[in-house]
C-alpha positions as CSV (number, residue, x, y, z in Angstrom):
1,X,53.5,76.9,114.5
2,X,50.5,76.8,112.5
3,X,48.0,79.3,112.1
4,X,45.0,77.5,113.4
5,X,47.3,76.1,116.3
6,X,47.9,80.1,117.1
7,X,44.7,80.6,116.8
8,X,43.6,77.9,119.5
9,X,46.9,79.1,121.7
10,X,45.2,82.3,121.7
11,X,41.9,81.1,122.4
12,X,43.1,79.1,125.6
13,X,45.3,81.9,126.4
14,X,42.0,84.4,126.9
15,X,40.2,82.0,128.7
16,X,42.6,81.6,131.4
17,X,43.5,85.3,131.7
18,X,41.0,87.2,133.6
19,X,40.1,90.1,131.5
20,X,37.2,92.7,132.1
21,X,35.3,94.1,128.8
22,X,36.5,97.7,128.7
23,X,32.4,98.1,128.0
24,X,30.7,96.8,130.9
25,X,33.6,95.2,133.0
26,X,32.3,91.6,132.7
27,X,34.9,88.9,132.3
28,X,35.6,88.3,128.7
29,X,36.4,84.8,128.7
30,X,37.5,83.7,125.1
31,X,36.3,86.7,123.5
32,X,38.5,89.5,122.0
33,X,37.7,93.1,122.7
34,X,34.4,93.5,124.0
35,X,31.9,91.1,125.5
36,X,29.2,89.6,123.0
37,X,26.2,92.3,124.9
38,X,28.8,95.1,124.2
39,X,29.6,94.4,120.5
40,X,25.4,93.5,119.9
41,X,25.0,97.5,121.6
42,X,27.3,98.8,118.6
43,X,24.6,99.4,116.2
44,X,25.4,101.8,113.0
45,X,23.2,104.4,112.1
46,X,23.3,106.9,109.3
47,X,22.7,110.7,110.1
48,X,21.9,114.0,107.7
49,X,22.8,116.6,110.0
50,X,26.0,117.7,111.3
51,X,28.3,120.4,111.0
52,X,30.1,118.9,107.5
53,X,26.6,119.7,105.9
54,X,24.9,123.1,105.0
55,X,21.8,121.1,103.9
56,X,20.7,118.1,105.2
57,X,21.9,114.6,103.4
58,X,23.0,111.3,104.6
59,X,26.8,111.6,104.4
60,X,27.6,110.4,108.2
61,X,27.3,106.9,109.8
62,X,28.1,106.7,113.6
63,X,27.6,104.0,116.2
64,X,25.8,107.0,118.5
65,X,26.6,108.9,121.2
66,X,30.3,109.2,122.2
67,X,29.0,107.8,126.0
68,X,28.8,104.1,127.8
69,X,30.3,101.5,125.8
70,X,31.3,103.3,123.0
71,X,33.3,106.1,124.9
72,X,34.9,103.4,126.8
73,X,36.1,101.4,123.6
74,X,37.6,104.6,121.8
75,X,39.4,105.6,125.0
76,X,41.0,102.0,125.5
77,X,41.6,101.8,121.6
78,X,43.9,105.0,122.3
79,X,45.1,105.5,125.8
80,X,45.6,101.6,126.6
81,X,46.4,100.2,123.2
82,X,43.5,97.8,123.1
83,X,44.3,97.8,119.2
84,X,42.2,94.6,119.1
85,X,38.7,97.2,119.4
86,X,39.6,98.5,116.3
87,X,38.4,95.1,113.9
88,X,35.3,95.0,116.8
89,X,34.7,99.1,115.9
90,X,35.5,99.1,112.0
91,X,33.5,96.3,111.4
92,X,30.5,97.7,113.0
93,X,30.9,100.6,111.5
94,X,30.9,98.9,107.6
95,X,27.4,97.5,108.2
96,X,26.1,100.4,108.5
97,X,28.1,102.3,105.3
98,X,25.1,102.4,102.8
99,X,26.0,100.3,99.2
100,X,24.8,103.7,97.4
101,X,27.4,105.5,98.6
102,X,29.6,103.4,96.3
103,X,32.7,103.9,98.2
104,X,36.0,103.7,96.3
105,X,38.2,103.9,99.6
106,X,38.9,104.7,103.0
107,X,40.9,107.7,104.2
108,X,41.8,107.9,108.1
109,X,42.0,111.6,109.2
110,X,45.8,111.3,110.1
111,X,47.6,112.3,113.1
112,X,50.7,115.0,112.9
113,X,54.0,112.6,112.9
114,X,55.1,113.9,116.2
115,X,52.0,113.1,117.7
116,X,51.9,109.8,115.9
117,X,55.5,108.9,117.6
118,X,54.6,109.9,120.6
119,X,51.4,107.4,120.8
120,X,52.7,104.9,118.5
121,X,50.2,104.1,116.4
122,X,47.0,106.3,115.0
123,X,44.0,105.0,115.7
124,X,42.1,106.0,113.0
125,X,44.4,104.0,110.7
126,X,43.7,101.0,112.7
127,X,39.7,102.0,112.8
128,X,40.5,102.6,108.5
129,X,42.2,99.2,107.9
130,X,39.5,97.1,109.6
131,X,36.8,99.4,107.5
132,X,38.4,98.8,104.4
133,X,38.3,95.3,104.9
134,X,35.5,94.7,105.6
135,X,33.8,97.0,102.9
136,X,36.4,95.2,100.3
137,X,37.9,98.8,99.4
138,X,41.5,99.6,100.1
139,X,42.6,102.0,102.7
140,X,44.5,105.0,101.6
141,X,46.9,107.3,103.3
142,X,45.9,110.3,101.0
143,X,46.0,112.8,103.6
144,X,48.6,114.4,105.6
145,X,48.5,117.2,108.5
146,X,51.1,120.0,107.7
147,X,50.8,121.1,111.5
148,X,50.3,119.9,115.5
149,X,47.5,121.2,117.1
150,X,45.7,120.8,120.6
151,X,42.8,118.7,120.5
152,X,39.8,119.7,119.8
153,X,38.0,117.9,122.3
154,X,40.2,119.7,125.2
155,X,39.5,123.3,124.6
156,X,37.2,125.9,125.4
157,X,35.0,126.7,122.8
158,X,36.1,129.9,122.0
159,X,39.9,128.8,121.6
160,X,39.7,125.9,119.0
161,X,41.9,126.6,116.3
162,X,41.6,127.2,113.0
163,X,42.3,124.0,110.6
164,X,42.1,125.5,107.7
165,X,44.9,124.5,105.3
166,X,46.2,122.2,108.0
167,X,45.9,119.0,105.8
168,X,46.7,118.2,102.6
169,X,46.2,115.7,100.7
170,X,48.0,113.5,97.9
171,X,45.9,113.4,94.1
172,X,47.5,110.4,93.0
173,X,46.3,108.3,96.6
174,X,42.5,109.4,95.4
175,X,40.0,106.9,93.4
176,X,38.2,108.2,90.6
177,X,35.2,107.8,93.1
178,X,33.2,108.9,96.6
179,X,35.8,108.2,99.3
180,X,35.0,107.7,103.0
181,X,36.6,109.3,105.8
182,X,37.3,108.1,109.4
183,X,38.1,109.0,112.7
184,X,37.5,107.9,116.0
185,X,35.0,110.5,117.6
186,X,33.4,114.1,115.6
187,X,33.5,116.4,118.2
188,X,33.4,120.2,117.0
189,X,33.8,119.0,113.2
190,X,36.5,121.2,112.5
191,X,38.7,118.8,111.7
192,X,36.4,116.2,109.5
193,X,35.4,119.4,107.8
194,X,39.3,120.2,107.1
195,X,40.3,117.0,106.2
196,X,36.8,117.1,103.7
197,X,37.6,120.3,102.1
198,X,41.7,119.0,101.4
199,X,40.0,116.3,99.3
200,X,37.3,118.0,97.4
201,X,40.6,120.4,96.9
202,X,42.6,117.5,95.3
203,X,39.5,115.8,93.4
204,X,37.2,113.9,95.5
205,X,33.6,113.7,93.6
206,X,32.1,113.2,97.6
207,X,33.4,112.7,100.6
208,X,31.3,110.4,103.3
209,X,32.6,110.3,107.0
210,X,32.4,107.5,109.6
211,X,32.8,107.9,112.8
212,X,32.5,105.5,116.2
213,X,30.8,108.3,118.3
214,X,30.0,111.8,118.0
């Protein structure tokens, strides 16, 4: 079988499916992922404040608020295996990843292996591989978490743990270069700010972050 033939199989295939955009619910026809009005509402912006910043400086870009179609995507990306929203979400994301940055490379935050088994896949490695390619910069696996946690997301406030020290990170993965980090959603920043503070540790000139929501 041919590539392009594939690539018309597949075509056919999702138009004679029914299939609802995990966005809005519309039928997506032919289209993978998300509807044409959902992927035109993914617009990247870059931000100066958030918790992985004493002073204010761009250093963040986010397609908005983790609500509507955007809290929608991230939750099918992880929950239903929608891996196809990962090229839709990592794309976005690199049009908004300013050229003066001058990003050597793209570091997922990494899940803990158990957790990884468990789910199968991480999705900020999926989010990371689509980023990288699209920016023209590898993706790196420089990072590793040295212990399980709860999510962040899930817990009150006053319980959310401590991540200090629970990544580390590999010297040799880094570029001699401003690296950008990604996950799916900043909630707390605890764990971006972890995952920063590893690689600064083992030589990182600047860390940038990406994010689909926060």
């Amino acid at each position: 079988m041919t590539a392009a033939f594939g690539t018309a199989l597949l075509g056919a295939l999702r138009t004679l499916l029914p299939r609802a955009c995990p966005g809005c619910g519309a039928q997506l026809g032919a289209h993978a992922g998300l509807c044409p009005a959902c992927r035109a509402a993914l617009r990247p912006h870059v931000q100066a404040h958030s918790p992985l910043r004493a002073q204010p400086e761009p250093h963040l870009v986010t397609l908005g608020t983790y609500s509507g179609v955007r809290r929608r995507a991230v939750r099918e990306l992880k929950f239903a295996h929608a891996r196809d929203l990962a090229r839709i979400l990592g794309e976005a994301l690199a049009t908004g990843v300013p050229a003066d940055w001058n990003v050597q490379a793209v570091i997922p935050v990494p899940l803990h292996p158990g957790r990884q088994r468990q789910r199968g896949f991480n999705q900020a490695e999926l989010l990371g591989r689509a980023l990288a390619s699209a920016l023209a910069v590898p993706c790196v696996p420089a990072l590793i978490r040295t212990h399980a946690g709860a999510q962040q997301a899930r817990r009150h406030a006053a319980q959310r743990e401590d991540l200090h020290g629970a990544f580390r990170a590999h010297e040799g993965f880094l570029p001699g270069g401003p690296v950008l980090l990604i996950d799916d959603v900043l909630t707390t920043g605890h764990t971006a700010q972890a995952c920063q503070d590893a690689l600064k540790q083992a030589g990182a000139p600047q860390v940038y972050v990406a994010v689909v929501a926060r």
